[in-house]
C-alpha positions as CSV (number, residue, x, y, z in Angstrom):
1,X,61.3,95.3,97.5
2,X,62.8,92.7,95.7
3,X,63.6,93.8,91.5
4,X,65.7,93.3,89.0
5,X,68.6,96.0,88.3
6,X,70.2,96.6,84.7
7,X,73.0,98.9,83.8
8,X,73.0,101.7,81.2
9,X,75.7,104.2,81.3
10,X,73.7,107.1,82.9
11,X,71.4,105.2,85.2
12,X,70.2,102.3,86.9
13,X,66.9,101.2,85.0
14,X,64.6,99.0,88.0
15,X,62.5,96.8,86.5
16,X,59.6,95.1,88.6
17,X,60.2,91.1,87.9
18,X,59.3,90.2,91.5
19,X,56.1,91.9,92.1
20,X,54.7,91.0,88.1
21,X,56.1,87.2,88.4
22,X,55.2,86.4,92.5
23,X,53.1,89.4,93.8
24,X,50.1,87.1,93.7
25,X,51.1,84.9,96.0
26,X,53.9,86.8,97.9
27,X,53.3,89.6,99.9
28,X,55.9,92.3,100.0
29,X,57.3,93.9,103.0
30,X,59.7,97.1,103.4
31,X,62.7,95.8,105.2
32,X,62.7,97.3,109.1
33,X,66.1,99.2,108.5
34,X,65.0,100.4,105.3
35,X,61.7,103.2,106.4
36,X,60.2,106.1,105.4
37,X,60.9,109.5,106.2
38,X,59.4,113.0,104.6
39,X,62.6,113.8,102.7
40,X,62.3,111.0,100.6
41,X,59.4,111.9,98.2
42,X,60.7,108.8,95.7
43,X,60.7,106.5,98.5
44,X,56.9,106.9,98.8
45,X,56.2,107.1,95.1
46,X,57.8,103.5,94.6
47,X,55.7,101.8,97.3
48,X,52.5,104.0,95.2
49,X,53.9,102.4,92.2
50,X,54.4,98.8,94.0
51,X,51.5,99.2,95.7
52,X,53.5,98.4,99.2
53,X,53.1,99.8,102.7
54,X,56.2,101.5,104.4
55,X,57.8,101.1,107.3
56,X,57.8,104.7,109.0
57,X,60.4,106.6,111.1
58,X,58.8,108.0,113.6
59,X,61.3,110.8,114.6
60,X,60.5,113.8,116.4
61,X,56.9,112.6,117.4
62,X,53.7,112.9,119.0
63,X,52.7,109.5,120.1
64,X,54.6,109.6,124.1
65,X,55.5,111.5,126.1
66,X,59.4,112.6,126.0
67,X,59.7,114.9,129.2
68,X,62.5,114.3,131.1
69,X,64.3,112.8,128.2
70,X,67.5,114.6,127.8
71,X,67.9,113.2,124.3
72,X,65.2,115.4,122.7
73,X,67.0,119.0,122.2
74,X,64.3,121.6,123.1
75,X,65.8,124.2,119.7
76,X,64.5,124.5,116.4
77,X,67.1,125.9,113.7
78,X,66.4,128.2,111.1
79,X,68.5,130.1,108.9
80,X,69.2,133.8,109.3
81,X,70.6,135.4,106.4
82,X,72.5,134.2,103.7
83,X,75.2,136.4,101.6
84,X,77.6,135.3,98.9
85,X,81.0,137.0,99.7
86,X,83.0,135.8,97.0
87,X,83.2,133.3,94.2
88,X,82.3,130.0,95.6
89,X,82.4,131.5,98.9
90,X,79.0,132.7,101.3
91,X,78.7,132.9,104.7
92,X,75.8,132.2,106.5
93,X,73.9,133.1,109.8
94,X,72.0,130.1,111.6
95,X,68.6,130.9,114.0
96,X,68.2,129.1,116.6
97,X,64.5,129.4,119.2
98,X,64.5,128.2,122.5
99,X,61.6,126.5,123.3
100,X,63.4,125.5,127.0
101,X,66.8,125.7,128.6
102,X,68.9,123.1,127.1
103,X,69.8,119.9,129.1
104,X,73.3,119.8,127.9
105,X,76.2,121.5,125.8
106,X,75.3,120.6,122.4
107,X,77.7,120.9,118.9
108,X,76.0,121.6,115.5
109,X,76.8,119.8,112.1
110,X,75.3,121.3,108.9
111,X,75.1,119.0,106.1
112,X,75.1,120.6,102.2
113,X,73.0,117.7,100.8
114,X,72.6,116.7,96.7
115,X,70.7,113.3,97.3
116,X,71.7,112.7,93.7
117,X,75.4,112.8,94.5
118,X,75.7,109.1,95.3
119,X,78.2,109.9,98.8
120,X,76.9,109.1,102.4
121,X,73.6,110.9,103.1
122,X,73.9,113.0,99.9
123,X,76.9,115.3,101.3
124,X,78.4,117.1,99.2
125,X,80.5,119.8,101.6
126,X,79.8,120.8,105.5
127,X,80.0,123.8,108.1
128,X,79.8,121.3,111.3
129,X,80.9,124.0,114.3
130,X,80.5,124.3,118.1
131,X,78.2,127.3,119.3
132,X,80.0,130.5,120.4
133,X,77.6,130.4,123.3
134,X,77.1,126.9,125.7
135,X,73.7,125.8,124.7
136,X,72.7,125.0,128.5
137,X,73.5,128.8,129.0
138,X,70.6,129.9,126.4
139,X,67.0,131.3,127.4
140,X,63.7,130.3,127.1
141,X,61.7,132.1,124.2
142,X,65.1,133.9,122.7
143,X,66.5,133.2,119.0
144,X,69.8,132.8,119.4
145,X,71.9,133.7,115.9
146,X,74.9,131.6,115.4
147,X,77.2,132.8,112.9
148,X,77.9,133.9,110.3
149,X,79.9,131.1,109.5
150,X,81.7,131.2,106.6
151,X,81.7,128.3,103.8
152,X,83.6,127.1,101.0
153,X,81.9,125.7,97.9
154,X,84.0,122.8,96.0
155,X,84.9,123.2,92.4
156,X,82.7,121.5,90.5
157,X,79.7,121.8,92.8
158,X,77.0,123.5,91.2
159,X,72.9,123.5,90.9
160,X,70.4,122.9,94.2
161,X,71.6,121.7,97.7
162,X,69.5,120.7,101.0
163,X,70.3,122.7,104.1
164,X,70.6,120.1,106.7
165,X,71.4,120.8,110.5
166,X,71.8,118.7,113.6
167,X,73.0,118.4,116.9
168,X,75.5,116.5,118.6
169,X,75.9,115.1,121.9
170,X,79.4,114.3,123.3
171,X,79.1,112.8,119.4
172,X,75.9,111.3,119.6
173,X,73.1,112.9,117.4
174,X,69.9,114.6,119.1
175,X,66.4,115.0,117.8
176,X,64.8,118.3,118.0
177,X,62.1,120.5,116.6
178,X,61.6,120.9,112.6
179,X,60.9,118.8,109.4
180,X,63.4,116.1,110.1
181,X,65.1,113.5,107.7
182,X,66.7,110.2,108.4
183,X,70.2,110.6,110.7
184,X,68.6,113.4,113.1
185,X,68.9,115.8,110.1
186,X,66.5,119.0,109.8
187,X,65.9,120.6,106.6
188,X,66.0,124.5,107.3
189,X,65.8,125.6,103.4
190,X,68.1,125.4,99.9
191,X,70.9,126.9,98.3
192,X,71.3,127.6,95.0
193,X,75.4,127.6,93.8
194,X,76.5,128.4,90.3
195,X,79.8,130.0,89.4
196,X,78.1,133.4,89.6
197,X,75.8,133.3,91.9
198,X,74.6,131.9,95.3
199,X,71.5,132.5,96.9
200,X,68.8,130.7,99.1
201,X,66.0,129.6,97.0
202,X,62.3,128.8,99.1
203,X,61.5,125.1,99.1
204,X,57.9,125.8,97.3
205,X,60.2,127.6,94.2
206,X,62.8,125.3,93.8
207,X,62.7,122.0,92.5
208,X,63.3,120.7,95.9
209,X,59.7,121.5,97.2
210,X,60.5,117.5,98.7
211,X,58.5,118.4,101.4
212,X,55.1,118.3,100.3
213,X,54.3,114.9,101.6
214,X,54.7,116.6,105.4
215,X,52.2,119.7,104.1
216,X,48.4,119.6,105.4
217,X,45.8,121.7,105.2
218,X,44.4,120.0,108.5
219,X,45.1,122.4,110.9
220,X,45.0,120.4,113.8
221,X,47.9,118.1,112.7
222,X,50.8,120.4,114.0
223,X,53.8,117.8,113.9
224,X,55.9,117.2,110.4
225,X,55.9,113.5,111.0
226,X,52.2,113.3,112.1
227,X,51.1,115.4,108.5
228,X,54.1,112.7,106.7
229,X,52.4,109.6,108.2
230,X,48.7,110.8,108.0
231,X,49.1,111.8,104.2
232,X,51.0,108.8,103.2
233,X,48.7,106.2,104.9
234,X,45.7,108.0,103.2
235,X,47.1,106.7,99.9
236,X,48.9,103.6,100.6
237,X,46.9,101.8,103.0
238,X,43.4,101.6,101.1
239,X,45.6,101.3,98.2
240,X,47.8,97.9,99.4
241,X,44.1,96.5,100.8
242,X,42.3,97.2,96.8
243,X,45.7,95.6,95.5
244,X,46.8,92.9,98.2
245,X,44.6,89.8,96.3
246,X,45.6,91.1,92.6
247,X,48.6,90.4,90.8
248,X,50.5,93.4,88.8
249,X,49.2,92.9,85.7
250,X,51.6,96.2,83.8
251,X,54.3,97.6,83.7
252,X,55.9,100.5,81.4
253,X,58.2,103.1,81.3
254,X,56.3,106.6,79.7
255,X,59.1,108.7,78.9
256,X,62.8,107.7,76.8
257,X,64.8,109.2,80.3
258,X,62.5,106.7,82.2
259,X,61.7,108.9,84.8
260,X,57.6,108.4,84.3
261,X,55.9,105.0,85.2
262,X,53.3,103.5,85.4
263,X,51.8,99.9,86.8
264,X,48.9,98.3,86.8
265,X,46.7,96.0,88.9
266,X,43.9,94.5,87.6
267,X,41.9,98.0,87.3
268,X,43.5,99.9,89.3
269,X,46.6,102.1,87.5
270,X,49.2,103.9,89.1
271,X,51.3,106.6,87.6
272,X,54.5,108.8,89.0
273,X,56.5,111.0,88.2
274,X,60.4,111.2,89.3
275,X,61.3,113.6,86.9
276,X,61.9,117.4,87.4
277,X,59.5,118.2,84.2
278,X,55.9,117.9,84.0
279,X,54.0,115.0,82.8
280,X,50.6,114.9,81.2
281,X,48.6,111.9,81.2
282,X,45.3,111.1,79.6
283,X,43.6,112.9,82.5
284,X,46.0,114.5,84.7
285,X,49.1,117.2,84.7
286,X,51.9,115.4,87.2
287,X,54.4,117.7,88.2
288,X,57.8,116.4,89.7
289,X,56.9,113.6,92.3
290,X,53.2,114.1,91.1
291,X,51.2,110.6,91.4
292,X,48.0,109.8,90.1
293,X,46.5,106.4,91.4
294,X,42.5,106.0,89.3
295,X,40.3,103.0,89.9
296,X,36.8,102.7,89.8
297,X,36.0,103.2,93.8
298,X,39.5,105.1,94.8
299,X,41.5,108.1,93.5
300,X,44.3,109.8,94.7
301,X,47.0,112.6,93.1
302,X,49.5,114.8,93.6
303,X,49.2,116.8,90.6
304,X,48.3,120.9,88.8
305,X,45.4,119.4,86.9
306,X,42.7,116.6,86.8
307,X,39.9,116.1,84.3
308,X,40.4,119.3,82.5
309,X,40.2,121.6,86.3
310,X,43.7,123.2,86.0
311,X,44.9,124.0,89.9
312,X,46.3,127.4,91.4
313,X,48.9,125.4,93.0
314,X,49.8,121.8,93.4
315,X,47.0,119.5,94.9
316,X,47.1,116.3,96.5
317,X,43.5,114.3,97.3
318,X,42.3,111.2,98.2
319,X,38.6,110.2,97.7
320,X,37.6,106.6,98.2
321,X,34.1,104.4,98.3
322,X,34.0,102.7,101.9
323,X,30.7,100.7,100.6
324,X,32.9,98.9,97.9
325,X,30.8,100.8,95.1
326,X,32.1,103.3,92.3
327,X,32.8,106.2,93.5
328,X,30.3,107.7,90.6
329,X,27.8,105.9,93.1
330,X,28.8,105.0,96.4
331,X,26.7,106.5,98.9
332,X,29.6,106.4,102.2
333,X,32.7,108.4,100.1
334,X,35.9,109.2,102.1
335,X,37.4,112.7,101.3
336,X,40.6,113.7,102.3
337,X,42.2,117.1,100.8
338,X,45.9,117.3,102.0
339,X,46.6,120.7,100.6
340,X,44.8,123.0,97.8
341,X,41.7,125.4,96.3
342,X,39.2,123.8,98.3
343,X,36.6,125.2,95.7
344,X,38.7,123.3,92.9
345,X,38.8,120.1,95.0
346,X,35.1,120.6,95.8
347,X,34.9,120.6,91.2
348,X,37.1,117.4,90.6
349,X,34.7,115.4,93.4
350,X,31.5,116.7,91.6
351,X,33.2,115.6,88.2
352,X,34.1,112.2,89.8
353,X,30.7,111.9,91.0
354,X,29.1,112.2,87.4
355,X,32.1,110.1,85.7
């Protein structure tokens, strides 16, 4: 994505020129080095708000068959426990399952990650160590605990950090079982680190919940990267095809921190939101990477409320008109409910159906 970039002394304000000035005659693509993973919530709400379709990593997938690959570490990591010793000081216990007897003698690198933090892949500090135990010498269906290990906080290194873990091989990293990230990195939960206190913090109550994009409520899709790819192309795909022969037409930043945007094409309007509060608009309650995307024959959100029906949890929904007619009435509506109250999805299709 090609933009323009200005400087202010907190932030680097992105400004659309390329899209509103050529993006009715130039299509844009995601460069092949530059793709989309589900740890990167912003990354997809920029190609919502450019209308653009992704490149994907594919990762640990389902789509061939990897037996006999000796690449592919058969181990998912969890953590264990987690116990601050001292100030700035924890240790911590990793979990790891053995789906089958290793291949090889694997290493483990651990990876405290502020994506904010502008260094390589968001590192802030690290607890890379070798097992106690040769990996190849593990059993099938045990959990082995590795640890505790203990870990050093920097000065100055305070607030929310991604627990990332991965494998090495003779230095080489190894995919394996989990919710993976770009680099061969598996999220296995969050710490929170003040100069009091440090504790783990779930993903769904922090403000890292930066997984929802890999959530589903479809049971049958049982892969991270399968639920990241299925729920993504839900939204982008119909939306690049409404947008792909209609120039940006809008552009605006909603709040002063310019965390909120919104674009515009033709009649269809797109809003996200990168910021860590909430963000009404005229008919919906975005929480952080919350999306609304309204036009007359497709809708999609991420978001606690829509057209006055307030949410028990977060929702994200996609409903589109495959005859080409308003949705209010199409008669051949696509539905897709990634997560949330089915019975308040079930309201905001009925309200869409009478709007």
């Amino acid at each position: 994505m090609m933009s323009h970039k200005t400087q202010k002394p907190d932030a680097e304000i992105v400004i659309p020129l390329f899209p509103m000035v050529y993006g009715d005659c130039v299509n844009l693509y995601t460069h092949q080095g530059d793709r989309a993973t589900p740890d990167k919530p912003e990354y997809i709400l920029h190609h919502i708000l450019y209308a653009e379709m992704p490149i994907y990593d594919f990762g640990n997938h389902l789509y061939y068959q990897e037996q006999g690959n000796s690449r592919l570490a058969p181990l998912k990591p969890s953590i264990h426990s987690l116990k601050q010793i001292g100030p700035r000081i924890f240790e911590i216990t990793y979990a790891w399952e053995v789906k089958d007897v290793p291949a090889r003698d694997y290493t483990c690198f651990v990876h405290f990650v502020d994506p904010n933090s502008g260094r390589p892949e968001g590192i802030v500090f690290q607890n890379d160590h070798s097992f106690a135990k040769p990996t190849t010498s593990w059993k099938v269906g045990e959990v082995v605990l590795d640890g505790p290990h203990v870990v050093h906080v920097p000065e100055n290194s305070s607030g929310l950090f991604q627990i990332m873990v991965g494998l090495l091989d003779d230095g080489a990293r190894v995919d394996m079982h989990g919710v993976s990230g770009a680099g061969s990195r598996y999220h296995i939960g969050v710490v929170s680190i003040s100069d009091n206190e440090i504790k783990l913090v779930p993903f769904a109550e922090s403000s890292l919940d930066f997984l929802f994009l890999a959530r589903s409520d479809d049971s049958t899709l049982s892969n991270a990267t399968d639920r990241f790819i299925k729920n993504t192309y839900e939204v982008l795909s119909p939306l690049n095809q409404i947008t792909a022969h209609v120039p940006m037409t809008w552009h605006e930043f909603l709040t002063s921190d310019r965390k909120v945007e919104r674009t515009q094409f033709g009649d269809v309007r797109m809003t996200v939101n990168y910021g860590e509060k909430p963000y009404r608009t005229r008919s919906a309650v975005l929480p952080r990477w919350g999306f609304l995307v309204e036009s007359p024959a497709f809708v999609a959100f991420h978001a606690v409320e829509y057209r006055g029906i307030s949410f028990s949890k977060p929702a994200m929904l996609v409903v589109r008109s495959k005859d080409g007619k308003p949705l209010r009435s199409s008669n051949d509506m696509h539905v897709y409910r990634v997560f949330g109250n089915l019975s308040e999805m079930e309201k905001v299709i009925a309200t869409l159906r009478k709007s």
